[in-house]
N, C-alpha and C positions, 0 to 999 in steps of 0.2 A: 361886803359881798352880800347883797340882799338876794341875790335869787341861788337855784341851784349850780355848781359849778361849772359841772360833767355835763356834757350833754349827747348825743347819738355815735359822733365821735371825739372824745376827749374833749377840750377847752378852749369855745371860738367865741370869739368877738371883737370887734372893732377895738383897730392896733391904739393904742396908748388909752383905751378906756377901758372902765372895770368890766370883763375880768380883765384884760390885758393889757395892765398898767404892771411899770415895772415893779411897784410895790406886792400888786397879787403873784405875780409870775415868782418874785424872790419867795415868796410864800408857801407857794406850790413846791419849786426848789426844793424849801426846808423838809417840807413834809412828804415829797415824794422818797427825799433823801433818808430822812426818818424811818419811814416805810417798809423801806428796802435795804436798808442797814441790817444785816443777820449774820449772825458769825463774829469773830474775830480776824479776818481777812482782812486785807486791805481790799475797800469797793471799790467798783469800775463803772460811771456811766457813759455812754456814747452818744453823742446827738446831733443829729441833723438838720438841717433845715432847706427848705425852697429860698427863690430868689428873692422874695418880698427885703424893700427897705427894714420895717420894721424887726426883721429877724435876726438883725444885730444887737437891737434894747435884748429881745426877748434870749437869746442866747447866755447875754454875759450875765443877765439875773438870773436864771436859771443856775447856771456855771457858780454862781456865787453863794447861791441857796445849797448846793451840792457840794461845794466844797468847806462850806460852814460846818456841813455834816462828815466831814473826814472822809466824802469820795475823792478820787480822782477820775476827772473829767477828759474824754478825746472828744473832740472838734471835728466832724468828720467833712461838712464845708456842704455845700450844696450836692445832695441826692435824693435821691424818689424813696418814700416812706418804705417799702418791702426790703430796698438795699438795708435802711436802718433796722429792721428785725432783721433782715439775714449777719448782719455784721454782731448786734448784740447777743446772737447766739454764738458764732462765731470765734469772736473776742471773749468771750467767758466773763462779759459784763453781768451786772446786777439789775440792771437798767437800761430800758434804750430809751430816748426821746426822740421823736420828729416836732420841727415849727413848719407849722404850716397851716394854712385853710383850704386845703386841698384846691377845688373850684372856683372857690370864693375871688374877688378882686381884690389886687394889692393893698386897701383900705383896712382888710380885715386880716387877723391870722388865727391861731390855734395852736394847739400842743398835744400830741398824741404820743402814748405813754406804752409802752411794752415789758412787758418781765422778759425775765435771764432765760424764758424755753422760747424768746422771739413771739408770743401772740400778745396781743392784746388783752390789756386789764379786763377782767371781770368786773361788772357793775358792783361788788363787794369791795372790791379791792380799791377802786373808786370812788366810792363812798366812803371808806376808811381814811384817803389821804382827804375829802374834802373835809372828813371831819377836824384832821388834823392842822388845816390850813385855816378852822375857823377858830379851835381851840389851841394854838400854838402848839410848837414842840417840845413844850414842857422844862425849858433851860438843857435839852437834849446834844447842846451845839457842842462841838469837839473842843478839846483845851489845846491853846497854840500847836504847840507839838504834832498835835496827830490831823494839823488840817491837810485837805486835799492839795492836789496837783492839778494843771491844766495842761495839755496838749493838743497841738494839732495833726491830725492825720493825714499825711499828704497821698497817701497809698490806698484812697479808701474809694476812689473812683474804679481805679483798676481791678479791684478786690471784685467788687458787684460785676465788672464787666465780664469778670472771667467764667464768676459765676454763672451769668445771664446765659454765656455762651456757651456754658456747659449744658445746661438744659436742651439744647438742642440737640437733633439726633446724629450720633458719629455719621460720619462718612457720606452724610448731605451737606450741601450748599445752597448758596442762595445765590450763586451765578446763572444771571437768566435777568432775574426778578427785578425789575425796577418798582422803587417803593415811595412814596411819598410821607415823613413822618414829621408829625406839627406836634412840636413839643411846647405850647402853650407859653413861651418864655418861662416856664420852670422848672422843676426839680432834676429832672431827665436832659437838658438840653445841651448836655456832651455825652452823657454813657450813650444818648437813644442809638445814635447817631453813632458813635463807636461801633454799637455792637453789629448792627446792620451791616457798615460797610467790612466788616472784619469776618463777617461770615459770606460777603463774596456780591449784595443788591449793592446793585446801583440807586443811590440814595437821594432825593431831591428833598431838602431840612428847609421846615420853614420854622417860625416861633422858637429860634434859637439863639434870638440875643437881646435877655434879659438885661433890663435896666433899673429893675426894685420899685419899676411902676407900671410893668405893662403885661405882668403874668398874667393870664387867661383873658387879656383885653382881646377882644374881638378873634379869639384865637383858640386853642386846645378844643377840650371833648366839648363844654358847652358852646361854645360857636362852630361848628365841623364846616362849616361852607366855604368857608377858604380853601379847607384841605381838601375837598369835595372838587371845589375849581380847578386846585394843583395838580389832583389827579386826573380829569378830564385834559387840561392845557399839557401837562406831558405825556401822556398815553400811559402813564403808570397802570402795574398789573393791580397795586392797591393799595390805600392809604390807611394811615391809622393816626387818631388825634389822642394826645394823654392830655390831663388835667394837669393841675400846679403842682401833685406833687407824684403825678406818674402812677399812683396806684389803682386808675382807671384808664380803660381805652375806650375809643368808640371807631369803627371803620369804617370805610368806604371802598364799593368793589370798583373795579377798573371802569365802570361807566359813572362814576361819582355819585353812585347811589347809598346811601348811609344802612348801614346794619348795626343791632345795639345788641347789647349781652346777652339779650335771650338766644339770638341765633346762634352768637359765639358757643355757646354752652349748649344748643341744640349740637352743633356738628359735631363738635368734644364729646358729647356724650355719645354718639351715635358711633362713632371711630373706636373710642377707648371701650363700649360696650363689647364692641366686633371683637373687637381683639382679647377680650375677656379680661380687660385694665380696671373696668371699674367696679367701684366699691359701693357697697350698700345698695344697690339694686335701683337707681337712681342719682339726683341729684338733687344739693339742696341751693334754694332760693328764696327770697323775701316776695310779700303778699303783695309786690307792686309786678310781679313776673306775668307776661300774657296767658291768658287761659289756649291760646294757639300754644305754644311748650306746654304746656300740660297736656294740653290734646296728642302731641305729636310724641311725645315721652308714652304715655299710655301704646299708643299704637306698636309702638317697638316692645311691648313687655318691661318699659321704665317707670317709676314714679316721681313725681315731683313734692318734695316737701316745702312748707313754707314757713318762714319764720318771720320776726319784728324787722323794719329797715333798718340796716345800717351792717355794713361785711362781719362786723365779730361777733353780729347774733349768727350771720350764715356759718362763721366759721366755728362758733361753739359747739353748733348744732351735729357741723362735721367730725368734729372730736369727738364727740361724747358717743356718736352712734358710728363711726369710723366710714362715715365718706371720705372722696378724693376727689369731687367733683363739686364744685359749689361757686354763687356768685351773684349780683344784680344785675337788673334791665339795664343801669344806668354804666354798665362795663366793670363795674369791679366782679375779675374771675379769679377763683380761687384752684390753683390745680395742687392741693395738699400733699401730692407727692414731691414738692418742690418747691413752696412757698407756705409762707403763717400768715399769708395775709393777702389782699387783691395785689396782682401785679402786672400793670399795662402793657409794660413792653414782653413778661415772659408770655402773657395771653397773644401777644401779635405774633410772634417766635411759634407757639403752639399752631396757631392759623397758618402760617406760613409753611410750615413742614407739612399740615395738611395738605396744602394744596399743591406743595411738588409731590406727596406723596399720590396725589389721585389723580394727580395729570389734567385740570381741572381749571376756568375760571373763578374767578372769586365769587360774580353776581351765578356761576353754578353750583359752588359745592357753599356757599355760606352760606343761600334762602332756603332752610331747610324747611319752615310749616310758612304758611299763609296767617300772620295774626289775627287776631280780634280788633276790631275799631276801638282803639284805645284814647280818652281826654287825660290830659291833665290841667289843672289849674292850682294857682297859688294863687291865694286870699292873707295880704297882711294884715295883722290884726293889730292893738294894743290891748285889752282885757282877753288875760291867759280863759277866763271864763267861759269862752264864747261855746263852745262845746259841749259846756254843758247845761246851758238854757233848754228850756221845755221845747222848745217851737224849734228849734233848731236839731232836737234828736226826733222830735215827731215825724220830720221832715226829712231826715235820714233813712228814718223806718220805712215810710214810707215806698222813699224810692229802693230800700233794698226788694223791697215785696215788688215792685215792678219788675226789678231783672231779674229777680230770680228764677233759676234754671238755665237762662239765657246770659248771665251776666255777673259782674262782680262791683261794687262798689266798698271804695275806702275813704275816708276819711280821718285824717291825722293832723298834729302838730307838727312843725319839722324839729326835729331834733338841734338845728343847725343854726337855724332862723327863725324872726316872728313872722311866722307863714302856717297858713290850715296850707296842708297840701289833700287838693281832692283828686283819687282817680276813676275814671267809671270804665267800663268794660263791658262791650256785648254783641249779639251776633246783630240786633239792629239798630244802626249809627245815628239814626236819629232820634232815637229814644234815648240813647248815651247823651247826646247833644245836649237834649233838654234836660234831666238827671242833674250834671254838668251843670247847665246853667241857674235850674232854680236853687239849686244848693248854693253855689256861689255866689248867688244873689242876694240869698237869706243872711249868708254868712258878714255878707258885705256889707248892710244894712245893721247889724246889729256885734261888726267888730270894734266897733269905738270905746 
């Protein structure tokens, strides 16, 4: 294991290579198991996974590295990441795992790692299993007698469902609503689908028959245009696409026109403000959120905070300073009175009860501000270096001193992938454009 393990979220990389080769993953096992071994109890971990082929290897090494360490392991079978923090609270586990690469294509996966209060590891706690996974577990492994057990959970679809639909408010429905909901061939692609029609929409499912090689192919939150078409072609009131492992959404209002978490988290905020729900006197989000939500947050007496990318810096940020409102552009919304983590489908459910509640179209009450001309681009690189060359922070500098006042500019690594991800932001588009382009240009020329 030559590079760092962890990365933005828990453990991804291309299935059957290092890291995720069933040798690292037995590894991880040993030492997550390690880790989290405290007490004299007998431990409990739970783990999930999405529909990817390869999350069969990654499961039973897993299962094997934890049970070396005298856990007992449930199997909880295919569900969306937030189901496995709500379950490992839940269950009074030690442990929760999800397999998954959330967006990613069925090529690649990942493993996302939860303690016993359901949130996600701390970058310490992190850092500690990787150390332990480079330096062994010390001849730590349990004597015959006191090894683990395995089971499978066959009750752990219904569990989430019930929960899902508890969130929702008494004595509304969703008779009316016709909904369009693309569950990406992954994690969600029976609870989504339960829940909806069990609270009363008529439901038209597409990306709901996973085959272990076609999650997020041309389908879920990053491809939305299918679901964009579905909802146009059925006059649905509105669609929503989850990713591969359901802990993001992205919508679309009844004319097939796409809205992403900022706005979601504009209307959430605006509603739960009214009604004197929310906490901390704002919301928090990551430095990729439109300076439009900042604007439009200000205007109501809100603020916007902003943290590093990736939901468990939004959600630390929320604990520590007691938000209940938090989340990214890219659809993971965090509504803290009812989830430890982004959850796609309870963010749709939250949208939805809005709009019976205000009597309201979707393209009416979900365009709450007017964004900013926002770029993205992705620059692949091979030399982790590239960021830090002379000509290439001068040239950053630079264009921050253009937008400034006007504008926002980031450049980053992706936590996820070898990609700078660059974003620029401002009130004029064609300055953004250019920004945009010489950056990525520089970058391009001197990522080899």
């Amino acid at each position: 294991m030559a590079h760092k393990l962890f990365g933005t979220d828990g453990v991804r990389g291309r299935a059957n290579t290092e890291p995720m080769t069933a040798e690292t993953v037995l590894q991880v096992g040993l030492a997550a198991g390690r880790y989290f071994t405290r007490g004299r109890h007998r431990h409990n971990v739970v783990i999930g996974k999405d529909t990817r082929l390869s999350g069969y290897m990654i499961e039973q090494a897993l299962s094997a590295g934890f049970i070396a360490m005298g856990m007992n392991v449930n199997l909880l079978g295919p569900l969306p990441t937030p189901a496995v923090a709500m379950l490992t609270r839940s269950l009074r586990a030690d442990l929760g795992v999800m397999i998954s690469a959330s967006h990613n294509l069925y090529q690649d996966n990942g493993i996302k790692l939860f303690g016993p209060d359901g949130y996600k590891l701390s970058d310490e706690s992190e850092a500690a299993i990787e150390a332990l996974v480079k330096t062994g577990i010390g001849g730590k492994a349990v004597i015959p007698e006191k090894l683990g057990r395995l089971w499978r959970m066959f009750d752990a679809q219904g569990r989430y469902i019930e929960f899902a639909k508890n969130t929702f408010p008494r004595g509304m429905t969703l008779d009316g609503f016709k909904v369009v909901i693309d569950c990406g061939h992954g994690a969600a692609y029976r609870v989504a689908t339960s829940v909806l029609r069990e609270l009363g929409a008529t439901v038209t499912a597409i990306g709901v028959t996973p085959d272990g090689t076609n999650i997020n192919l041309g389908c879920g939150s990053t491809v939305p245009e299918h679901m964009c078409e579905t909802v146009r072609a059925v006059n649905a009131d509105i669609g929503f696409a989850l990713d591969g492992d359901a802990d993001r959404v992205v919508i679309a209002d009844e004319k097939g026109q796409l809205l992403d978490g900022d706005q979601i988290m504009a209307l959430v905020a605006g509603q739960m403000h009214g009604r004197g729900q929310l906490r901390g006197g704002g919301l928090v989000a990551t430095q990729m959120s439109n300076l439009g939500l900042e604007r439009y947050l200000n205007s109501i007496d809100l603020h916007l905070v902003r943290t590093r990318v990736g939901d468990r810096y939004v959600m630390e940020h929320m604990r520590k300073h007691d938000y209940n409102l938090g989340g990214e552009q890219s659809g993971h919304i965090i509504l803290a009175d009812h989830t430890t983590t982004g959850d796609g489908l309870i963010a749709a459910l939250t949208v939805l009860s809005l709009l019976g509640e205000l009597e309201k179209t979707a393209s009416e009450a979900c365009r709450v501000f007017t964004p900013f001309p926002q770029v993205l681009r992705n620059v692949a690189y091979k030399s982790r270096d590239v960021l830090d060359r002379d000509e290439i922070r001068s040239l950053i500098a630079a264009a921050e001193r253009r937008l400034a006042g006007s504008g926002r500019l980031l450049v980053r690594r992706s936590g996820t992938e070898k990609k700078i991800r660059i974003m620029a932001e401002g009130e004029d588009e064609g300055l953004v454009h250019d920004v945009i382009n010489e950056i990525a240009g520089a970058i391009e020329q001197h990522a080899g």
